[in-house]
C-alpha positions as CSV (number, residue, x, y, z in Angstrom):
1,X,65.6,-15.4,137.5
2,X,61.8,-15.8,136.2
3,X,60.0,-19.4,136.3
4,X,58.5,-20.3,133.1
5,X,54.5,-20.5,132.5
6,X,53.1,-23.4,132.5
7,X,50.1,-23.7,129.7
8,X,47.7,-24.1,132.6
9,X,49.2,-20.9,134.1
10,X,49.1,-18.8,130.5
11,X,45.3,-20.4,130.4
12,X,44.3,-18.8,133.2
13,X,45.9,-15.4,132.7
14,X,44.3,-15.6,128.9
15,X,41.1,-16.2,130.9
16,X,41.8,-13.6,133.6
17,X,42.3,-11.1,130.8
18,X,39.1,-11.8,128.7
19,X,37.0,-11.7,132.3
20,X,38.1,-8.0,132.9
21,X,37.4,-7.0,129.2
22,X,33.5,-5.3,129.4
23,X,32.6,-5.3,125.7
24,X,30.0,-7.0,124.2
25,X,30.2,-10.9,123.8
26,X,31.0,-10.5,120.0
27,X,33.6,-7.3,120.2
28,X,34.9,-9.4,122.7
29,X,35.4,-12.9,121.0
30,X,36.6,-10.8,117.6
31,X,39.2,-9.0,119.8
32,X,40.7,-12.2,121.7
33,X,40.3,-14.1,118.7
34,X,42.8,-12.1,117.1
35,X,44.8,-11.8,120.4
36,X,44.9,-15.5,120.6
37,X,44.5,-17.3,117.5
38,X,46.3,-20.5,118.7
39,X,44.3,-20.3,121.9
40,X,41.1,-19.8,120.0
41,X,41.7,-22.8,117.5
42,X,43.4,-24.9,119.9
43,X,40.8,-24.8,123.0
44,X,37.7,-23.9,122.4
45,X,35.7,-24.8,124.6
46,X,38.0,-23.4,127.1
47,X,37.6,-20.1,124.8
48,X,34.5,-19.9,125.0
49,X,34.4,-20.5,129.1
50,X,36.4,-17.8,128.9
51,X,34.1,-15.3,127.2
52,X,31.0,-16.5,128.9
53,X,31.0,-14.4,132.2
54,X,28.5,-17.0,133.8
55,X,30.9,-19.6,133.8
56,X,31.9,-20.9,136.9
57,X,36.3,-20.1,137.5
58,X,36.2,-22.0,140.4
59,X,35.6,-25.4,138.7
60,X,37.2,-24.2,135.7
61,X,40.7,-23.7,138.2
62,X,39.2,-27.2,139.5
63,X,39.8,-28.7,136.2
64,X,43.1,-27.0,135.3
65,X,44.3,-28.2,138.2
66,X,43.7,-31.7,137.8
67,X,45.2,-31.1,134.3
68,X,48.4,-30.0,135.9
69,X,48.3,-33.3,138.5
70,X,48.0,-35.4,135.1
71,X,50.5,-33.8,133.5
72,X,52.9,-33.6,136.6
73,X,52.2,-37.6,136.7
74,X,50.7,-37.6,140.3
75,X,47.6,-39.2,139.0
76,X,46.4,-41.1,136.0
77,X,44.1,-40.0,133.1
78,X,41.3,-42.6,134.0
79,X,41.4,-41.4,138.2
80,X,41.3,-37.7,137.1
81,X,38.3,-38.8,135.1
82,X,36.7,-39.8,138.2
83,X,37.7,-37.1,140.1
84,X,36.2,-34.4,138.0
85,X,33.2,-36.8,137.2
86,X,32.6,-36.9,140.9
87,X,33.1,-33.3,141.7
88,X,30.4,-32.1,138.9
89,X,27.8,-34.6,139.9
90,X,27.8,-34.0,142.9
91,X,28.2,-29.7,142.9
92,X,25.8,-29.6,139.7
93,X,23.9,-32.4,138.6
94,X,22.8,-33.8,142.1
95,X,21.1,-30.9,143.6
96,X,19.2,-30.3,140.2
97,X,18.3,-34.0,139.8
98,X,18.9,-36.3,143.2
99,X,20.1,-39.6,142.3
100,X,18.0,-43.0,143.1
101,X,20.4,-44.7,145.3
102,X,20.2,-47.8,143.2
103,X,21.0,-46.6,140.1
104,X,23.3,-44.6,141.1
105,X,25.7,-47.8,143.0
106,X,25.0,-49.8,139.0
107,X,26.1,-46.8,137.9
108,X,29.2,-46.6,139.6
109,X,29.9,-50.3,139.3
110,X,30.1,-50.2,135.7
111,X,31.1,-46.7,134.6
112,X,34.6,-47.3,134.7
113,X,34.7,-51.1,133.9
114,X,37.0,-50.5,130.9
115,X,38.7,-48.3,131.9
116,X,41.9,-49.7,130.0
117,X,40.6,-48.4,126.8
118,X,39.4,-45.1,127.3
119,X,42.5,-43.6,126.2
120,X,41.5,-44.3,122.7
121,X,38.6,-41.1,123.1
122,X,41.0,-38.6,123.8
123,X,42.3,-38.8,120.5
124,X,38.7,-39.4,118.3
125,X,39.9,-42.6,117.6
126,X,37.4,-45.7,117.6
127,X,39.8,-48.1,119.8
128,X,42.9,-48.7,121.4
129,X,44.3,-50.1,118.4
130,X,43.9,-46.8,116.3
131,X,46.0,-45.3,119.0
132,X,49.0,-47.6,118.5
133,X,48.4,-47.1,114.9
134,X,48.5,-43.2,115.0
135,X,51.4,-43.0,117.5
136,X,53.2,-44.9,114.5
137,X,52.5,-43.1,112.1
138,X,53.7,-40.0,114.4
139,X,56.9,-42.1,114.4
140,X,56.8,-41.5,118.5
């Protein structure tokens, strides 16, 4: 009996495979492109992680984790936010720019203070309204 990929599982092996590949950047991103279309036009951002061979895996298995704690319902959208937000401030933005103490407790204070309608950005929309109305429209 085989378990079933998950899409965070099939990312990374997608990932895995256009690491190993030594060709040129654009040989490269024709070849996969072709490969993986839906990947390509789907993600691709993460497609282009994926190509670049200075990108970091470990925060890129970082954030498909969290994904998968989302997804699994283990945490909210809005505390993986955080999370991640956290992480990459301090691993990468800190050391290059250290924060003024000050600005950085405002910062926190407000970041998050509506955090009941940031679901609205994941889809593009303008506010949590246009969400209600596109999940009608989807008949869901």
């Amino acid at each position: 009996m085989s378990a079933e990929l998950s899409n965070t599982d099939i990312i990374r092996l997608i990932i895995q495979e256009m690491r190993k590949d030594n060709d040129d950047y654009f040989k490269r991103k024709n070849k996969f492109k072709k490969r993986f279309p839906k990947f390509f036009e789907g993600m691709p951002q993460l497609f282009e992680a994926g190509l670049n061979k200075d990108f970091d895996l470990k925060y890129l298995d970082y954030m498909l984790q969290m994904s998968e704690t989302v997804e699994s319902q283990k945490m909210n959208t809005m505390q993986a936010y955080k999370t991640v937000y956290e992480k990459l401030r301090k691993d990468y933005i800190d050391p290059l720019v250290p924060p003024d103490p000050k600005m950085l407790e405002e910062a926190e204070k407000n970041m998050y203070k509506n955090a009941d309608n940031m679901d609205h950005i994941n889809l593009g929309t303008s506010s949590p309204n246009d969400k209600v109305q596109i999940v009608q429209e989807k008949g869901e």
